[in-house]
C-alpha positions, 0 to 999 in steps of 0.5 A, a space after each residue: 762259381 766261375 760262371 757264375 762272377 762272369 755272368 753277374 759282371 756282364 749283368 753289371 756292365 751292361 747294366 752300368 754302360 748302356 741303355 739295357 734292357 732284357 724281356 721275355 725272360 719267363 719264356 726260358 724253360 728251366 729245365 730239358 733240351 733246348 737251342 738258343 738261337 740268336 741274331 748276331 750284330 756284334 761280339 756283345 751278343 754272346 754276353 748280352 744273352 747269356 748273362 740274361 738267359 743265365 739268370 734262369 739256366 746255364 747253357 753251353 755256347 757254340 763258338 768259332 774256333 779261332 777264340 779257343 785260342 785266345 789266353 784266359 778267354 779260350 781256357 773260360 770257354 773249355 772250363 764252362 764246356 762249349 764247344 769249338 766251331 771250325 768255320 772254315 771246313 766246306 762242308 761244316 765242322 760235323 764233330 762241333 754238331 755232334 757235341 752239340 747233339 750229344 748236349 741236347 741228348 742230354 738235356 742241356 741248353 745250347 745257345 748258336 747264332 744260326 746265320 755263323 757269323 756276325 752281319 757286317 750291315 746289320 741287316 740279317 743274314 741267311 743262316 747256315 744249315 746247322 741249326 736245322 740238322 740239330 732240331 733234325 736229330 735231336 727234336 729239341 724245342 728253339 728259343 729264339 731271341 733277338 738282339 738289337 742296337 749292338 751293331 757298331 758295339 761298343 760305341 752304341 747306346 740302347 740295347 735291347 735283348 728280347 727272348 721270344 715262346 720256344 716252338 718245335 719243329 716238324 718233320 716233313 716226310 715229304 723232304 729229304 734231310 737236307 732239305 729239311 735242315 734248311 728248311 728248318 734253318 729258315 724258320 728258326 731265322 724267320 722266327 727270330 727276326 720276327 721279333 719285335 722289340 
């Protein structure tokens, strides 16, 4: 019920406030695993997807740890399940990747922003290997989507959210893990900002 207030409310904001506009809706299975991977242009991202893709499923968010420390909005963000990302450990917060595989195990939806952080240009980024290491282990399909005119957000006008076709991943014998990982990071990345919008 909770969840479901917020999503209508930035439905409604968005709605009422900008020029919006969300495609490719159609193109969101309903059901079984799958990795919501977007551009990331400002703080209006997280919402602007999730608000949308919410119309046709619910999905669990990565995010860093820092907002699980904000009142109201990091106990939100316990309540609906997501999962806490520590940016700063070298190496990658493996416990965060490995709920994240225990989801998608499951069949659930994860929404991530492979590039790990917002772009400080507003062009794109390299993304991080995170991304990869889960359709590595999981096999789970990807939906890219892309996000544009929230860069300088809120003080913006047009913005336009674009869901694209979820594809899979292959594994490649020939490449070792973290090769593959990358590997696959750059295709989800090149798939999304494919895009056009």
């Amino acid at each position: 019920m909770l969840l479901n207030l917020v999503k209508f409310s930035a439905r409604v904001f968005f709605k009422t406030f900008y020029d919006f506009k969300a495609d490719g809706l159609e193109n969101i299975p309903k059901t079984g695993a799958l990795i919501i991977a977007g551009n990331h242009l400002s703080n209006a991202d997280p919402p602007a997807i999730g608000a949308f893709a919410g119309l046709v499923r619910d999905s669990r968010f990565m995010a860093k740890k820092e907002l699980f420390s904000v009142p109201v909005l990091g106990w939100f963000f316990r309540h609906c399940g997501y999962i806490s990302v520590d940016r700063k450990r070298a190496i990658g917060d493996y416990g965060a990747l490995e709920g994240a595989i225990e989801a998608l195990n499951r069949g659930e939806s994860i929404v991530m922003f492979p590039e790990g952080t917002r772009s400080k240009t507003g062009k794109p980024q390299k993304p991080k290997s995170g991304v990869g290491l889960l359709v590595y282990k999981t096999g789970a399909p990807v939906l890219p989507v892309k996000v544009e005119g929230t860069f300088g957000w809120p003080w913006v006008r047009k913005i336009r959210v674009k869901f694209g076709q979820p594809f899979t991943l292959q594994k490649d014998p020939a490449l070792d893990h973290k090769a593959q990982y990358k590997q696959f990071a750059n295709e989800i990345m090149d798939k999304i900002n494919s895009i056009t919008i």
